[in-house]
PDB file of N, CA, C, O and CB in Angstrom:
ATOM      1  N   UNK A   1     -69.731  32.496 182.810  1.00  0.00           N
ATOM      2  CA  UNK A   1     -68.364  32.707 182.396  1.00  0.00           C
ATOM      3  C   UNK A   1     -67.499  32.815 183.644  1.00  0.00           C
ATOM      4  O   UNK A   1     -68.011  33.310 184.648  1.00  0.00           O
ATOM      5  CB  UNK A   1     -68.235  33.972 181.507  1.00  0.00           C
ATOM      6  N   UNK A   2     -66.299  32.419 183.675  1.00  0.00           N
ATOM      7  CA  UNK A   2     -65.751  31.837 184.451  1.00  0.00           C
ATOM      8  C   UNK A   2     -64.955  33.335 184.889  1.00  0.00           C
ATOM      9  O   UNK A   2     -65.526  34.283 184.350  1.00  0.00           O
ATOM     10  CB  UNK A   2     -65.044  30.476 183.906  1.00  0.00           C
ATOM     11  N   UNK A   3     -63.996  33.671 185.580  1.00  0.00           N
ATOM     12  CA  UNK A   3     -63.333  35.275 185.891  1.00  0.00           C
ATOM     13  C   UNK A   3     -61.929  34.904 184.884  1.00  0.00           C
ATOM     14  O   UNK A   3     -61.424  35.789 184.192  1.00  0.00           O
ATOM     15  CB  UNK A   3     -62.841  35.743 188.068  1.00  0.00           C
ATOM     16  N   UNK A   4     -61.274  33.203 184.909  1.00  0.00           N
ATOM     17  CA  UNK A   4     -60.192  33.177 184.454  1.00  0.00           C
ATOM     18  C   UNK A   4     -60.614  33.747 182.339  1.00  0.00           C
ATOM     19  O   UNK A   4     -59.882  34.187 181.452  1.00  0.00           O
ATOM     20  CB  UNK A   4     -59.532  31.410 184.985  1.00  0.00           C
ATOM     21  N   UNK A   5     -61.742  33.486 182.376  1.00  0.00           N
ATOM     22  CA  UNK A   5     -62.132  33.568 180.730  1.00  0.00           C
ATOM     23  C   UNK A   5     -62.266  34.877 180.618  1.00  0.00           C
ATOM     24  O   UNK A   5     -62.787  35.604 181.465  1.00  0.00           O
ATOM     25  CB  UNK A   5     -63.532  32.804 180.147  1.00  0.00           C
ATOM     26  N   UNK A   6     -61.765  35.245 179.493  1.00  0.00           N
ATOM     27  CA  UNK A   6     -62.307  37.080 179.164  1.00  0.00           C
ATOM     28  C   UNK A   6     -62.527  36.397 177.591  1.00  0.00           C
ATOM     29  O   UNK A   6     -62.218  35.302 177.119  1.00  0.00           O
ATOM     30  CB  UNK A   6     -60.682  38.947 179.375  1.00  0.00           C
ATOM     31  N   UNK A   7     -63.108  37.412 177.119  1.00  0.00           N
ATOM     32  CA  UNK A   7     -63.268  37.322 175.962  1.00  0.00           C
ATOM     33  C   UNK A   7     -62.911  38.245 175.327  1.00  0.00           C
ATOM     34  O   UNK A   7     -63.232  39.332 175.809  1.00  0.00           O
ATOM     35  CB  UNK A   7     -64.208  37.073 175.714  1.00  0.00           C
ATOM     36  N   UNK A   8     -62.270  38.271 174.268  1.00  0.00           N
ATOM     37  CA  UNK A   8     -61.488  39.358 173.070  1.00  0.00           C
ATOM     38  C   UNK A   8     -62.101  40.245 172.498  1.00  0.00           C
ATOM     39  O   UNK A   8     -62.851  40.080 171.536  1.00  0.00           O
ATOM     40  CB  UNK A   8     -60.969  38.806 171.907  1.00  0.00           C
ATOM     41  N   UNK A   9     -61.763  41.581 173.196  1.00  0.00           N
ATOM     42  CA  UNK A   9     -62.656  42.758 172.558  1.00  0.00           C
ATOM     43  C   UNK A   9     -61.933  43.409 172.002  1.00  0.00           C
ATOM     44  O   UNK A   9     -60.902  43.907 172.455  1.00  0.00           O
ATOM     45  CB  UNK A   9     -63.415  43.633 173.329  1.00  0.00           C
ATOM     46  N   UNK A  10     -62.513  43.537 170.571  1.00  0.00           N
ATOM     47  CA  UNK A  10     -61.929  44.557 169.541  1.00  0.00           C
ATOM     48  C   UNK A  10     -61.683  45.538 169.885  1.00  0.00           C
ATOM     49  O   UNK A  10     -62.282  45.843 170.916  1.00  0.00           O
ATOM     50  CB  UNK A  10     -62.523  44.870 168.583  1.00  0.00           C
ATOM     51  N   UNK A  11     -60.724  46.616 169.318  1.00  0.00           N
ATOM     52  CA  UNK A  11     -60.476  47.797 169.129  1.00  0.00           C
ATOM     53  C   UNK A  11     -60.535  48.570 167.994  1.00  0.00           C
ATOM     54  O   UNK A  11     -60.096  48.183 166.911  1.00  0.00           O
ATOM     55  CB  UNK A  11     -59.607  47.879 169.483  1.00  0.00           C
ATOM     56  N   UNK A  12     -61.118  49.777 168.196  1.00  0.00           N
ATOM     57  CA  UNK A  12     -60.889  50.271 167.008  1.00  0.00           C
ATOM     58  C   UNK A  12     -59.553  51.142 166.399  1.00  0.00           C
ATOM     59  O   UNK A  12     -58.436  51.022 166.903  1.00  0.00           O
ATOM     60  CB  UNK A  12     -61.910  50.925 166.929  1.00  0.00           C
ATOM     61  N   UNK A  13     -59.790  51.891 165.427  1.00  0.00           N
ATOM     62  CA  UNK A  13     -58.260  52.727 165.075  1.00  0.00           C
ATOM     63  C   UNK A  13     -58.394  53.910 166.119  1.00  0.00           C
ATOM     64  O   UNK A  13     -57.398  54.363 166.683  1.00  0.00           O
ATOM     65  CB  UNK A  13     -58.071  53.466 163.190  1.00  0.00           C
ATOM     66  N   UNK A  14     -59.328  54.261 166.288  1.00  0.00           N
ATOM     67  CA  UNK A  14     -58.838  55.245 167.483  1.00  0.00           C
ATOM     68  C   UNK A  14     -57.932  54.618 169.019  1.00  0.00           C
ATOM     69  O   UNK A  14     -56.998  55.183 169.588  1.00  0.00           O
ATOM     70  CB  UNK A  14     -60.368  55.950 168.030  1.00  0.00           C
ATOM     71  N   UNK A  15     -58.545  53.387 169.365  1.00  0.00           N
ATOM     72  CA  UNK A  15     -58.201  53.019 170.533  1.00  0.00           C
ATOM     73  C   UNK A  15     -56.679  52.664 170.129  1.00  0.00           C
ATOM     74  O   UNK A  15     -55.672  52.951 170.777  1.00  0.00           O
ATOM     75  CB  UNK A  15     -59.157  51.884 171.160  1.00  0.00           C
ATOM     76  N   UNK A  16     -56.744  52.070 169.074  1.00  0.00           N
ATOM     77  CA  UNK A  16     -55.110  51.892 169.012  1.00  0.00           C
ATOM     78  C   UNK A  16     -54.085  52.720 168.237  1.00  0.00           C
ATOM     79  O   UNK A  16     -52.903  52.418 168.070  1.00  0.00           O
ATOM     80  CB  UNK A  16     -54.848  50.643 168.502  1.00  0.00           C
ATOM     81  N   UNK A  17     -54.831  54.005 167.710  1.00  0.00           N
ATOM     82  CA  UNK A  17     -53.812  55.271 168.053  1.00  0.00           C
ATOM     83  C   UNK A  17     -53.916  55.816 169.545  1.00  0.00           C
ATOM     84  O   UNK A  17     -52.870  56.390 169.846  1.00  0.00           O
ATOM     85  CB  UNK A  17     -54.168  56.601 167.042  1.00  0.00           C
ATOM     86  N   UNK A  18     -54.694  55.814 170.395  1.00  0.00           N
ATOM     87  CA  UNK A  18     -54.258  56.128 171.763  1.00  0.00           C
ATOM     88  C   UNK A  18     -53.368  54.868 172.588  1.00  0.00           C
ATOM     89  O   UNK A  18     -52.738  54.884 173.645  1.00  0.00           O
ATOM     90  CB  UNK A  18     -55.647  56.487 172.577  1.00  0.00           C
ATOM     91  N   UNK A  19     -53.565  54.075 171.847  1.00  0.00           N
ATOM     92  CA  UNK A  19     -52.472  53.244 172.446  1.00  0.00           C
ATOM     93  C   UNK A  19     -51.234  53.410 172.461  1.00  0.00           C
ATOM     94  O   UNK A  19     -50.614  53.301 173.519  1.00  0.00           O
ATOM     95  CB  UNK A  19     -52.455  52.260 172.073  1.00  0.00           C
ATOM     96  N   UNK A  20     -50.568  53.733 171.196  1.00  0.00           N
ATOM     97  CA  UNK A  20     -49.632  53.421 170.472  1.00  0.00           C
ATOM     98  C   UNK A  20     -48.953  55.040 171.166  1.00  0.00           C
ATOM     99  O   UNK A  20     -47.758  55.024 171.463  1.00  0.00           O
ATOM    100  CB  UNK A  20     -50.025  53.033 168.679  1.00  0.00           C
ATOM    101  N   UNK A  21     -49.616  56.144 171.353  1.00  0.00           N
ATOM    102  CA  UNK A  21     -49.249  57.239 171.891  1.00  0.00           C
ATOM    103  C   UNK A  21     -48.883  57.021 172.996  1.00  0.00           C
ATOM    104  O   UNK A  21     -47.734  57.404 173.215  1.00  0.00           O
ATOM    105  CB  UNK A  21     -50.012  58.102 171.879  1.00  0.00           C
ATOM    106  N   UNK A  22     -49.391  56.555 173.804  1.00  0.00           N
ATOM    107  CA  UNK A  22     -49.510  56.252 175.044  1.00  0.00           C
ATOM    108  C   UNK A  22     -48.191  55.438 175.221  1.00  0.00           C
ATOM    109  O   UNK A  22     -47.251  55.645 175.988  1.00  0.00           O
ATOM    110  CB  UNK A  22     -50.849  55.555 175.364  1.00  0.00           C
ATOM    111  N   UNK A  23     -48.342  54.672 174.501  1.00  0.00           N
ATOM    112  CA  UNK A  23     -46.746  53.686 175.063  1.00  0.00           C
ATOM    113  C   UNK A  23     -45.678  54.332 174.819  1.00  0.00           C
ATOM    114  O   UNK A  23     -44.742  54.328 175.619  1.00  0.00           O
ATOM    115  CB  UNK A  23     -46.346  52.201 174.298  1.00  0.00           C
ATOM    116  N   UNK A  24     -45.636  55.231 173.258  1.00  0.00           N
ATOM    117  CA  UNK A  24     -44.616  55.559 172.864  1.00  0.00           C
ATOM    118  C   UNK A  24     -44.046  56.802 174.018  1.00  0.00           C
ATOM    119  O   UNK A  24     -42.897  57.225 174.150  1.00  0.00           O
ATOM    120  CB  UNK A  24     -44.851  55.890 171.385  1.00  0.00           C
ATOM    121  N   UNK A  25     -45.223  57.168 174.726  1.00  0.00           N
ATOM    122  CA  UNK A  25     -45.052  58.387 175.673  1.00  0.00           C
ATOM    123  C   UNK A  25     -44.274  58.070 177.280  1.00  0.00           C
ATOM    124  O   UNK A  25     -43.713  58.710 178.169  1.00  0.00           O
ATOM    125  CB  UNK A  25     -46.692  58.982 175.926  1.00  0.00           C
ATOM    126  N   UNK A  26     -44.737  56.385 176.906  1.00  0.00           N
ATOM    127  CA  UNK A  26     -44.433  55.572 178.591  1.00  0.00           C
ATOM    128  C   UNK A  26     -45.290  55.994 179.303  1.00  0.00           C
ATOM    129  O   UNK A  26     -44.847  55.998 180.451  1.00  0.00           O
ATOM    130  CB  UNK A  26     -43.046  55.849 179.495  1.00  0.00           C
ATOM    131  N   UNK A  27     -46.545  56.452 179.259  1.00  0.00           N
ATOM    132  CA  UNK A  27     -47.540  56.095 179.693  1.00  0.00           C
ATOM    133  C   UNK A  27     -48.560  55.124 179.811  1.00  0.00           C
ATOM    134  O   UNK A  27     -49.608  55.630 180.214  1.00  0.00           O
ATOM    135  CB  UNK A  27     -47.775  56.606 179.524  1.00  0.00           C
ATOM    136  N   UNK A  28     -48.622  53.966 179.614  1.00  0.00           N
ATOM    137  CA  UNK A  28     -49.577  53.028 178.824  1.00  0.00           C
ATOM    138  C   UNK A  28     -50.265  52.548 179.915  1.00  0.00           C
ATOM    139  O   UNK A  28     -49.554  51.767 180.547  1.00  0.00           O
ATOM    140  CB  UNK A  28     -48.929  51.833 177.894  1.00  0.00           C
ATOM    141  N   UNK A  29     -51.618  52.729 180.508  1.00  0.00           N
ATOM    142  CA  UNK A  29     -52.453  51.587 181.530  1.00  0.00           C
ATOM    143  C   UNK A  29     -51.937  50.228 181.710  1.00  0.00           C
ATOM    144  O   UNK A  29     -51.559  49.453 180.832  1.00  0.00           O
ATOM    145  CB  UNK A  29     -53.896  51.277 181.008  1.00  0.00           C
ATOM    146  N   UNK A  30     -51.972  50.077 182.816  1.00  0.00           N
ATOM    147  CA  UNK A  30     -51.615  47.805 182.450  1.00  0.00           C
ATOM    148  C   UNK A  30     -52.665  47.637 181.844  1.00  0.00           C
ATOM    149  O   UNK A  30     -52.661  46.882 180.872  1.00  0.00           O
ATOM    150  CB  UNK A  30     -51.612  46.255 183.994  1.00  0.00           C
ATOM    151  N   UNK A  31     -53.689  48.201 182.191  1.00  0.00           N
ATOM    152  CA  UNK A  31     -55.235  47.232 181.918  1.00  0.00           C
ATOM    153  C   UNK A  31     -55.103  47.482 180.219  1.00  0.00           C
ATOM    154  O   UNK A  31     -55.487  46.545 179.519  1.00  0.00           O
ATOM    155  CB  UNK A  31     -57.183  48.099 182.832  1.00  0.00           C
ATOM    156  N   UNK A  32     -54.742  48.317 179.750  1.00  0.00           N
ATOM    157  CA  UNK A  32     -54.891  48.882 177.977  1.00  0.00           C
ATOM    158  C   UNK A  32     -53.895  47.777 177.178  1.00  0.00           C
ATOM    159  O   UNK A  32     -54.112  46.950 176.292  1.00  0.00           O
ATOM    160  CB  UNK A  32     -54.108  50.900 177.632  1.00  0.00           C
ATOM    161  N   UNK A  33     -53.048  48.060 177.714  1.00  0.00           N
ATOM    162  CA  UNK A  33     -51.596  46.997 177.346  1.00  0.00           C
ATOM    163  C   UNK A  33     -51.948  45.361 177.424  1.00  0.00           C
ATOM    164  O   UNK A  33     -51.634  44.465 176.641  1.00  0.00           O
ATOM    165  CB  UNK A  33     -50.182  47.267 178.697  1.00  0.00           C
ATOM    166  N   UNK A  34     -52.716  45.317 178.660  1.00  0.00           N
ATOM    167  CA  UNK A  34     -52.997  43.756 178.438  1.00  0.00           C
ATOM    168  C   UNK A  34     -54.215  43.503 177.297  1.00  0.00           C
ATOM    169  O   UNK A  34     -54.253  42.396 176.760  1.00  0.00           O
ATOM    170  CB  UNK A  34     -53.503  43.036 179.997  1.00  0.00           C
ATOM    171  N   UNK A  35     -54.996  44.307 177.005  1.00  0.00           N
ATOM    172  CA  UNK A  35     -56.322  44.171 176.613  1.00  0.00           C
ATOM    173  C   UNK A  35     -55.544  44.601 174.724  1.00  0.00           C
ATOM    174  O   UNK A  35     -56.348  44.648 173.793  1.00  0.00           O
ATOM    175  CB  UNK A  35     -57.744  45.499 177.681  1.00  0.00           C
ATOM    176  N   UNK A  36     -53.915  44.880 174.422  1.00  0.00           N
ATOM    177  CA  UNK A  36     -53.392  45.466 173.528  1.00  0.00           C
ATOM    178  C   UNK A  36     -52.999  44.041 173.396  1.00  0.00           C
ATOM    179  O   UNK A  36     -53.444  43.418 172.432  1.00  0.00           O
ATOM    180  CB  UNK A  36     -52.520  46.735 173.660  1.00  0.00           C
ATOM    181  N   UNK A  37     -52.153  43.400 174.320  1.00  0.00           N
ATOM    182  CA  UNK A  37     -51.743  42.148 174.030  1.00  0.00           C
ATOM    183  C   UNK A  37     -52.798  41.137 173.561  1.00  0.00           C
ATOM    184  O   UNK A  37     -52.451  40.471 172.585  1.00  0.00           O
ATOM    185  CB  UNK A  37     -51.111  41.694 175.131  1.00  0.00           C
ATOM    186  N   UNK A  38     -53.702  40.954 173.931  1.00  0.00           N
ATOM    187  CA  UNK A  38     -54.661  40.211 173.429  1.00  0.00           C
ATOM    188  C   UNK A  38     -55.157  40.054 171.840  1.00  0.00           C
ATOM    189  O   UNK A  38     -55.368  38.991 171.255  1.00  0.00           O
ATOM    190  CB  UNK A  38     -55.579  40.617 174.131  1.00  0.00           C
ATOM    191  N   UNK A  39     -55.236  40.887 171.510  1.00  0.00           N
ATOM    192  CA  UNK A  39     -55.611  40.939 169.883  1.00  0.00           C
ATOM    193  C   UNK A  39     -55.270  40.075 168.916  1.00  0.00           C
ATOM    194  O   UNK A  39     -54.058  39.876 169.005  1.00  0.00           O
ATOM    195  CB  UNK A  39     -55.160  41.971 169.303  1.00  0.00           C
ATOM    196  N   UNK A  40     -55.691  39.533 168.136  1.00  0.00           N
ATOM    197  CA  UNK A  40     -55.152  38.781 166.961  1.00  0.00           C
ATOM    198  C   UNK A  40     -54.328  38.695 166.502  1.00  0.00           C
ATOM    199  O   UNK A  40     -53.582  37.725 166.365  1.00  0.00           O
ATOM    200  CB  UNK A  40     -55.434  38.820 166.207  1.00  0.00           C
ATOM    201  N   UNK A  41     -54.230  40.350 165.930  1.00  0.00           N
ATOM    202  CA  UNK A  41     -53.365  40.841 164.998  1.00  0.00           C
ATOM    203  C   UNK A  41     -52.471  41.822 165.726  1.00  0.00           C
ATOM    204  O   UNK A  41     -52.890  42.618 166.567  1.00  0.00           O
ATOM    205  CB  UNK A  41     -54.098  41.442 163.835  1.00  0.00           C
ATOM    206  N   UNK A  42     -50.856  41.678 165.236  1.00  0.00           N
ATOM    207  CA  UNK A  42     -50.219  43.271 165.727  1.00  0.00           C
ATOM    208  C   UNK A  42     -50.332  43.968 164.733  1.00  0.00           C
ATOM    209  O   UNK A  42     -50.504  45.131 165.096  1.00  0.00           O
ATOM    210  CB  UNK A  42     -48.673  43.461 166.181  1.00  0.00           C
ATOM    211  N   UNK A  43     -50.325  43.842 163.283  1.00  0.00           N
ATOM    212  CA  UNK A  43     -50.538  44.636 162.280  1.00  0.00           C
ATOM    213  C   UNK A  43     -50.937  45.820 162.533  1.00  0.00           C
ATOM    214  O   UNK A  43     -50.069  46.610 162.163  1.00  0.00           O
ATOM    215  CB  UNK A  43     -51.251  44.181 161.536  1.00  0.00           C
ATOM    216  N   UNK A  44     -52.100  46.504 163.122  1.00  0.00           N
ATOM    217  CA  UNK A  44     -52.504  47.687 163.173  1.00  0.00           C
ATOM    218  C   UNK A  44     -51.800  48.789 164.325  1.00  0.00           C
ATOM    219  O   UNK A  44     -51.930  50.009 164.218  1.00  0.00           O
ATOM    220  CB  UNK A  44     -53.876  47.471 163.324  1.00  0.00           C
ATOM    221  N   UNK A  45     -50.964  48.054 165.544  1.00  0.00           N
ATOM    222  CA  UNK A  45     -50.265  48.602 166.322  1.00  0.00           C
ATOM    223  C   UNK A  45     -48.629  48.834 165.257  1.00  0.00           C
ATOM    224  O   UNK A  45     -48.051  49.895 165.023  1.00  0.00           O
ATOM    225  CB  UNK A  45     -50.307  47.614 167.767  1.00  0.00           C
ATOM    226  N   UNK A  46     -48.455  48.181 165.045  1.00  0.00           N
ATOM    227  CA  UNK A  46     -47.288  48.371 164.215  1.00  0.00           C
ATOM    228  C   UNK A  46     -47.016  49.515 163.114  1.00  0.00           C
ATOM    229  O   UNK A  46     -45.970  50.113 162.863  1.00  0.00           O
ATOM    230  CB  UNK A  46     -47.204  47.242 163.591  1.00  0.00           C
ATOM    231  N   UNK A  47     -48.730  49.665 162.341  1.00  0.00           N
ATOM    232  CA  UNK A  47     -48.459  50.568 161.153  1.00  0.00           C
ATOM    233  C   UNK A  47     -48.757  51.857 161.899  1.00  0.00           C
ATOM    234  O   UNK A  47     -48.227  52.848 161.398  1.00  0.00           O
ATOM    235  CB  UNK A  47     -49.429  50.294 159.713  1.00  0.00           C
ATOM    236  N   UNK A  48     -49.286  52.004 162.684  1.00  0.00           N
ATOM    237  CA  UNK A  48     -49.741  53.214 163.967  1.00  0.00           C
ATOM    238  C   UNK A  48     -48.453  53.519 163.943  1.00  0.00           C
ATOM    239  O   UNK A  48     -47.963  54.308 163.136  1.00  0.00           O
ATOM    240  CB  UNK A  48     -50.451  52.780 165.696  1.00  0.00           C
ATOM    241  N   UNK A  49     -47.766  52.855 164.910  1.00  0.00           N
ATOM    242  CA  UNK A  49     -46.408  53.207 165.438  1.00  0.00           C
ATOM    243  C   UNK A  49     -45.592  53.828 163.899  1.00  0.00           C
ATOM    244  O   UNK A  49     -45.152  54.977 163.840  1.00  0.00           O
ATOM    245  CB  UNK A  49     -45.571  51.602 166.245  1.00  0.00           C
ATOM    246  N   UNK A  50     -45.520  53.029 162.958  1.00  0.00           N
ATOM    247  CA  UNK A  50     -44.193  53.846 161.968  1.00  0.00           C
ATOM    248  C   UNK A  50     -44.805  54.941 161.731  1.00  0.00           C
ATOM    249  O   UNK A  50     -44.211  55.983 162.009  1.00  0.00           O
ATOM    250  CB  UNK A  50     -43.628  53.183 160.396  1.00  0.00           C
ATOM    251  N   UNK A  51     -46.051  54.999 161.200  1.00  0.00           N
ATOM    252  CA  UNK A  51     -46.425  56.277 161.117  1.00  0.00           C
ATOM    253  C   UNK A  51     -45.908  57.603 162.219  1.00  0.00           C
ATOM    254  O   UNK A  51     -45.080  58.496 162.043  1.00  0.00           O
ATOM    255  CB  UNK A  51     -47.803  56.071 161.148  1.00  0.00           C
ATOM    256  N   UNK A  52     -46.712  57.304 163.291  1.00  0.00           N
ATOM    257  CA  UNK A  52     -46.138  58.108 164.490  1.00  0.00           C
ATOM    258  C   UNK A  52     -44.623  58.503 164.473  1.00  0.00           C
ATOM    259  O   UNK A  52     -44.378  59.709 164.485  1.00  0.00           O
ATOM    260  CB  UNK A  52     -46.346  57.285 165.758  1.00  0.00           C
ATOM    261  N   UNK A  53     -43.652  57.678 164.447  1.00  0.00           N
ATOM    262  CA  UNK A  53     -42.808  57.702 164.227  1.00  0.00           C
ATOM    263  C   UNK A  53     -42.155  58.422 163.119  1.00  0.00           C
ATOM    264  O   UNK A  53     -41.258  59.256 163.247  1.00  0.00           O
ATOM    265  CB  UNK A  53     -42.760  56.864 164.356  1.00  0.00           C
ATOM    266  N   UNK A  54     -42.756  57.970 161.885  1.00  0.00           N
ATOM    267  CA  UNK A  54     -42.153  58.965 160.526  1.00  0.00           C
ATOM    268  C   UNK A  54     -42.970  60.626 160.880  1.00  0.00           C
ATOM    269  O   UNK A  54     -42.282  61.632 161.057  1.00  0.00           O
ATOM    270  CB  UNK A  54     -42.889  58.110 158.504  1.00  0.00           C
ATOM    271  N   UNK A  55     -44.105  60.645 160.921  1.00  0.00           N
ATOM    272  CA  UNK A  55     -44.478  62.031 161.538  1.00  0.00           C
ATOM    273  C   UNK A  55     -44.172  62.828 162.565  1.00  0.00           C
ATOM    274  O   UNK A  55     -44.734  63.917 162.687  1.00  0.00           O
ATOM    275  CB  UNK A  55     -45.398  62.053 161.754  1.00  0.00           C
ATOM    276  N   UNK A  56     -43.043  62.301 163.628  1.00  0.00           N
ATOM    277  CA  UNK A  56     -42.149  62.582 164.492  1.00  0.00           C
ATOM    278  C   UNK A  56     -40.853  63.218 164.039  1.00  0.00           C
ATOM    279  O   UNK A  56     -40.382  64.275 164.458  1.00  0.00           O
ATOM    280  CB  UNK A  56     -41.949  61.509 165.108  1.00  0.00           C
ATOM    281  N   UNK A  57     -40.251  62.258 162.944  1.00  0.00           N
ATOM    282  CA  UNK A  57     -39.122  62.749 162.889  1.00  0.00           C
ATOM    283  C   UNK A  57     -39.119  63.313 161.729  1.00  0.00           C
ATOM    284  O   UNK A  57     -37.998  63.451 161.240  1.00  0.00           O
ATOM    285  CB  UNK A  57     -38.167  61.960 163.114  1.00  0.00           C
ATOM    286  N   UNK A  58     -40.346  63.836 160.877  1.00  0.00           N
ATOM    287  CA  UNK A  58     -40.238  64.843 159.700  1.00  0.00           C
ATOM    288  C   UNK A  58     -40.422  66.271 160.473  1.00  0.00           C
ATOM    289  O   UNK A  58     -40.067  67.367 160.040  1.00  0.00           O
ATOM    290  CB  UNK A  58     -41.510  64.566 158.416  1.00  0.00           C
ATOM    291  N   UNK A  59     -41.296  65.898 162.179  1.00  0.00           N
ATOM    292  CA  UNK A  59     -41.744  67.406 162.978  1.00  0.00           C
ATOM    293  C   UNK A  59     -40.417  67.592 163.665  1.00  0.00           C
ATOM    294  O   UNK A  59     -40.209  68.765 163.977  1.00  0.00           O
ATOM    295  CB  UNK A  59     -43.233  67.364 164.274  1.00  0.00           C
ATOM    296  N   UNK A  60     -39.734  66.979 163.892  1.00  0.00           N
ATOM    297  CA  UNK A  60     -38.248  67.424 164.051  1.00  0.00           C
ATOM    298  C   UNK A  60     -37.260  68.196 163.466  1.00  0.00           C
ATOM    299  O   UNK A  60     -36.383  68.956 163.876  1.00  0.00           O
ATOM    300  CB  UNK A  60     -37.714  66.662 164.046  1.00  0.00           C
ATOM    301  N   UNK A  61     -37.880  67.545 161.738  1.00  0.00           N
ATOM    302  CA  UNK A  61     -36.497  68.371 160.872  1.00  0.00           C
ATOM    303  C   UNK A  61     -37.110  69.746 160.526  1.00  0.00           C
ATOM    304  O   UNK A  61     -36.602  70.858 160.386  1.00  0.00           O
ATOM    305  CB  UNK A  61     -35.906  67.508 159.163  1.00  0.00           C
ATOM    306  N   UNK A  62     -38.564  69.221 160.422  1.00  0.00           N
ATOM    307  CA  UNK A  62     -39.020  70.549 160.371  1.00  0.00           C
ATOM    308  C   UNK A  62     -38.578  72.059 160.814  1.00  0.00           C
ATOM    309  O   UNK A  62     -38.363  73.096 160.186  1.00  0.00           O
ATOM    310  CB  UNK A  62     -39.906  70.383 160.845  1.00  0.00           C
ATOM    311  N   UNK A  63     -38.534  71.549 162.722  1.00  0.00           N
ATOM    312  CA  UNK A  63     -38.324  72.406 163.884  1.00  0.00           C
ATOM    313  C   UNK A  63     -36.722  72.875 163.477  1.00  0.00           C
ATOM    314  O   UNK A  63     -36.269  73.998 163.255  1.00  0.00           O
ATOM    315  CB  UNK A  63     -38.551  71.504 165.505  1.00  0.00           C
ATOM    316  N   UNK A  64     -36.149  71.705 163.476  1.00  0.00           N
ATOM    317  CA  UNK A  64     -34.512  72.373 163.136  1.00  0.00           C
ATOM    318  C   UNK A  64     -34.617  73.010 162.269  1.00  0.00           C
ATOM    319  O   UNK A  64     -34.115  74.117 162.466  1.00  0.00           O
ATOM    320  CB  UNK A  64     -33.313  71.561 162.763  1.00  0.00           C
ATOM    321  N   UNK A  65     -35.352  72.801 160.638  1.00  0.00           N
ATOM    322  CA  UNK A  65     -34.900  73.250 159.681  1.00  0.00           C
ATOM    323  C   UNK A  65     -35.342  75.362 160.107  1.00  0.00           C
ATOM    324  O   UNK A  65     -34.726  76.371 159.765  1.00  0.00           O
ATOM    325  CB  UNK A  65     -35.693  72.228 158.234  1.00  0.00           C
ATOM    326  N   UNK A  66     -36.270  75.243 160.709  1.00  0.00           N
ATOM    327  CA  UNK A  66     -36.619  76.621 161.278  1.00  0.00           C
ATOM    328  C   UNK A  66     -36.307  77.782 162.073  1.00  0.00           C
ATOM    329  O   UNK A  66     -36.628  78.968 162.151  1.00  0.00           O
ATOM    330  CB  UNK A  66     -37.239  76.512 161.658  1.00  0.00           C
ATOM    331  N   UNK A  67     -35.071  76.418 162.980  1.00  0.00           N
ATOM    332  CA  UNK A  67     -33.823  77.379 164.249  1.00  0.00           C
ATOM    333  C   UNK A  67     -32.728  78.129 163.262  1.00  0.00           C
ATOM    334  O   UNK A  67     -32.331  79.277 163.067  1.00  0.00           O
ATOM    335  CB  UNK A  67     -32.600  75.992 165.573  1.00  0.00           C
ATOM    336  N   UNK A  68     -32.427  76.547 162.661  1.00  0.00           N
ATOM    337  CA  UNK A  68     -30.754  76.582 162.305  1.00  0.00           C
ATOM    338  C   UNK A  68     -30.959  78.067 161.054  1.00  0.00           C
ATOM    339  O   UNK A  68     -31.957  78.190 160.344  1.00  0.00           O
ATOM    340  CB  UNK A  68     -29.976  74.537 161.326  1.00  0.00           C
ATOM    341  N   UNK A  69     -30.114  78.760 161.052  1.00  0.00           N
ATOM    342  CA  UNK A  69     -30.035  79.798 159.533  1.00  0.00           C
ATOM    343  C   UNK A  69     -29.853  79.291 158.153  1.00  0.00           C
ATOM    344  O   UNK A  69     -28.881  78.656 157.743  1.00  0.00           O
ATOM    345  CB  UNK A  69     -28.803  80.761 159.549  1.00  0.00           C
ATOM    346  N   UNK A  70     -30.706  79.578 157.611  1.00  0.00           N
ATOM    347  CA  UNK A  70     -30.414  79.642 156.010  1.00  0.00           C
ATOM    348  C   UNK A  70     -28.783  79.644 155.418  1.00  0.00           C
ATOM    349  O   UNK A  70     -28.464  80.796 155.715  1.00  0.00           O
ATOM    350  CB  UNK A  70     -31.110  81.099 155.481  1.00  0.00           C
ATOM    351  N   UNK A  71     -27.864  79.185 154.919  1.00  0.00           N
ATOM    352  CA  UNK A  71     -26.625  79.698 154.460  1.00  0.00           C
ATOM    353  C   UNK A  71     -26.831  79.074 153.067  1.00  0.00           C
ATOM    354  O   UNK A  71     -25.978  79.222 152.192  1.00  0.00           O
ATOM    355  CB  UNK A  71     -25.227  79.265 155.342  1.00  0.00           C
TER     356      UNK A  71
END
C-alpha cells in the first residue's frame, strides 16, 4: 500500500460523539477531523451535533430558569 492510499476506517458512536464535542468546543485534532472528513456518511455527525445542541440549550434554560426569581 502506497503512503498516498489510506483506507477508510470506521467510527463508532462514541468516536463521533467525541468528535462532535470536540469541534463544537474548538478543540478538534487535524488528524480526527481529517479521518471525520473521510467517512461516507455525514448523517451521524450531524444528528450528534443537533442533539448536543438541543441538550445545550434546554441546560441553559434550565440554569436561567433557576437564577432568574419566580414572579
Amino acid at each position: 500500500m502506497h503512503d498516498t492510499e489510506q483506507k477508510e476506517e470506521k467510527v463508532t458512536i462514541w468516536e463521533v460523539v467525541k468528535s462532535v464535542f470536540a469541534a463544537m468546543l474548538g478543540v478538534q485534532s487535524d488528524k480526527n477531523r481529517q479521518r471525520d472528513f473521510k467517512q461516507s456518511s455525514m448523517l451521524p455527525y450531524i444528528l450528534v451535533g443537533v442533539v448536543f445542541v438541543v441538550l445545550f440549550v434546554v441546560g441553559l434554560i434550565g440554569v436561567v430558569s433557576l437564577i432568574m426569581p419566580n414572579e
